[in-house]
N, C-alpha and C positions, 0 to 999 in steps of 0.2 A: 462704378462697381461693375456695368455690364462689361466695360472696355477692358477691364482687368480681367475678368470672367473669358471673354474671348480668346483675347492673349495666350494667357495660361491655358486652354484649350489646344490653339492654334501649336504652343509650344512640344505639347504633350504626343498633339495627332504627328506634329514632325517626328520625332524623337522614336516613338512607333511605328514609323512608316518606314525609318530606317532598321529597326529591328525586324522587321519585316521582311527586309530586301534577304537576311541570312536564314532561309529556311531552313539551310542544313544543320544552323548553331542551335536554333530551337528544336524539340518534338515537335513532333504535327499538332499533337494538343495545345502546346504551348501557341505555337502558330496562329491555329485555328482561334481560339481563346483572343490572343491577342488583335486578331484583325476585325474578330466582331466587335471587340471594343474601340477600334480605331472608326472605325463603321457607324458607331454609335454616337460617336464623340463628333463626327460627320455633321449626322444630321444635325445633333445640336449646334453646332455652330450654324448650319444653314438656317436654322430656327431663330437665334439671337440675331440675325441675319438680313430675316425678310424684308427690311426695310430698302434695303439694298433692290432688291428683284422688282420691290414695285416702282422705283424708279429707275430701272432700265428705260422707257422709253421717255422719261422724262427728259427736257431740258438738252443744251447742246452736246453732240455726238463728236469731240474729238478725234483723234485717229487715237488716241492712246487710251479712253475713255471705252472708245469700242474693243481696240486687243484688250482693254483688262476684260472687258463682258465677257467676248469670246473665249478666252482664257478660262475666265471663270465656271462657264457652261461644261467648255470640253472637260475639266478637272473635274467636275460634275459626273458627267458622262463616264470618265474612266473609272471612277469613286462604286456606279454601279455595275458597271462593267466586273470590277473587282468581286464585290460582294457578290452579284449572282454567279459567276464563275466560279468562285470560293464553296457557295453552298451546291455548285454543281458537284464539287471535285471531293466534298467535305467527307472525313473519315471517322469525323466524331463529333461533333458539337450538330451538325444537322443530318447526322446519319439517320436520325429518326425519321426523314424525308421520303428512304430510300431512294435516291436520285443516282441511275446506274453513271458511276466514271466515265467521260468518253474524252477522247481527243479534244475535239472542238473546247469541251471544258478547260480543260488543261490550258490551251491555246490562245482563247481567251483570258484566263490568269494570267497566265505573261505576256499578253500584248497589253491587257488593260494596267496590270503593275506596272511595266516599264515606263511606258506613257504617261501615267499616273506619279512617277517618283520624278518626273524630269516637268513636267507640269506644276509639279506642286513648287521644285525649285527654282521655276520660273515665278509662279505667284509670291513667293520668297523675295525673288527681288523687288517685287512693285510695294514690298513694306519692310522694307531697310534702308529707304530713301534718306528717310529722317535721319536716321542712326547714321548712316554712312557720311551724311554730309555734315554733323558735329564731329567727326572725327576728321574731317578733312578738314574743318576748321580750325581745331585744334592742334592737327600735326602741322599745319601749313608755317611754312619761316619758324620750323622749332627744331630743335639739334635731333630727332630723332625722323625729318622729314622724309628725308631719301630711303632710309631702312624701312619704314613703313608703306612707302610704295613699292618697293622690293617686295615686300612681306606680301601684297596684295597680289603681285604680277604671279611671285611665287607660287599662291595657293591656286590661281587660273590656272597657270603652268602644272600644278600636280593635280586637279582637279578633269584635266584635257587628259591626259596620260591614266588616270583611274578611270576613267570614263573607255578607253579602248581597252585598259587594262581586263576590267569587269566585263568584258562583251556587253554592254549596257544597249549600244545599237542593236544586235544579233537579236536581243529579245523584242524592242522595238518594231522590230520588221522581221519578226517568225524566221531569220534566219534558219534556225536549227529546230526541230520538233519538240525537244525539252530543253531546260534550263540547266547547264553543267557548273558546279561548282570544286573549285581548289581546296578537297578538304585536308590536307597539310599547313593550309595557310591559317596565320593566325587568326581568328573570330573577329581580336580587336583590330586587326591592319584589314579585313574584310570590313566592316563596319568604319573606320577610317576615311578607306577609300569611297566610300558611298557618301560620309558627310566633307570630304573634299570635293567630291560631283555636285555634293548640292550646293557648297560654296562659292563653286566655281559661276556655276550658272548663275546664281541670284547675283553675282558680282559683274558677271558679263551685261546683265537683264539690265541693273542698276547703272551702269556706266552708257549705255544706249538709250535709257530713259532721260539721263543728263544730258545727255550730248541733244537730245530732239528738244529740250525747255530749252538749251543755250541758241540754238538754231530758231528757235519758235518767241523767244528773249529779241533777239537781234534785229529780227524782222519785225516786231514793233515799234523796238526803235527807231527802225526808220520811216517805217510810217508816221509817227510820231515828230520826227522831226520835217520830214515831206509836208 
């Protein structure tokens, strides 16, 4: 039941993280509203969670055992990054603060978001291992094999091109002092492009994590047979 609980959690905080990246589709209310919920939904999952934190230091430290730590901390890090940046720059949900708007605010919001939505679709791919690898089971030697890996190359291929599309780097690295949006363009091919960036990445994350088990596979083996 807790596992389900996460999940559906896990689900949720995606799914608003990417409703998130279109500030210009929502009000600032809606915004606002929305991220303190996404915020909330946070913690609780770090909560259902703890067990995890107290064995960090436990037991052996692979190389991939440690990137997901590290991974997990900086996603961390950006998660408040966000929230206090948010109630810096806030125009209504913590305006009761009175916390005057400055730059640095602002600036913070989009270096902690951008980082924060490429972060999270990196943690994306260290839990689609499972999923990915029953479908490669499944499409392997089956009449629909080759189109399926088309299908995969594809969404990298549109995933790499939304990702410069979106200036997703510029915010990254302060490129520009605000955040410019295409408001001609449609909501849904804005928000598209964002869940093709996260597709992409957790599909690149995922195919790197396989490749270092086959390489980390092989070289047992021959110790094994040595």
């Amino acid at each position: 039941m807790k596992n389900k609980i996460k999940k559906i959690i896990d689900i949720i905080m995606t799914f608003l993280f990417i409703i998130l990246m279109g500030y210009y589709v929502t009000d600032n209310d809606v915004h606002e509203i929305l991220g303190t919920i996404t915020f909330i939904l946070f913690i609780i999952h770090h909560i259902l969670n703890i067990k995890w934190y107290k064995g960090i230091f436990k037991g052996k430290h692979s190389f991939q055992r440690t990137f997901h730590i590290i991974l997990n901390l900086l996603l961390f890090v950006a998660m408040l990054g966000m929230m206090i940046s948010g109630i810096m720059i806030s125009a209504n949900v913590f305006a009761f603060l009175d916390i005057p708007t400055t730059m640095f605010g602002r600036k913070l919001h989009m270096l902690s978001t951008s980082w924060g939505f490429v972060l999270m679709a990196i943690h994306v791919g260290f839990h689609i291992t499972s999923l990915m690898n029953k479908l490669n089971k499944k499409m392997k030697n089956s009449t629909f094999e080759y189109v399926y890996y088309f299908i995969l190359v594809l969404l990298v291929g549109l995933g790499i091109y939304s990702f410069i599309n979106l200036k997703v780097w510029e915010d990254m690295f302060l490129v520009n002092d605000f955040k410019f949006f295409d408001y001609e363009q449609s909501p849904i091919l804005f928000y598209f492009k964002y869940l093709l960036v996260l597709i992409s990445i957790a599909l690149v994350i995922y195919v790197i994590i396989s490749f270092v088990r086959k390489v980390k596979n092989k070289k047992l083996d021959i110790k094994r047979r040595n």
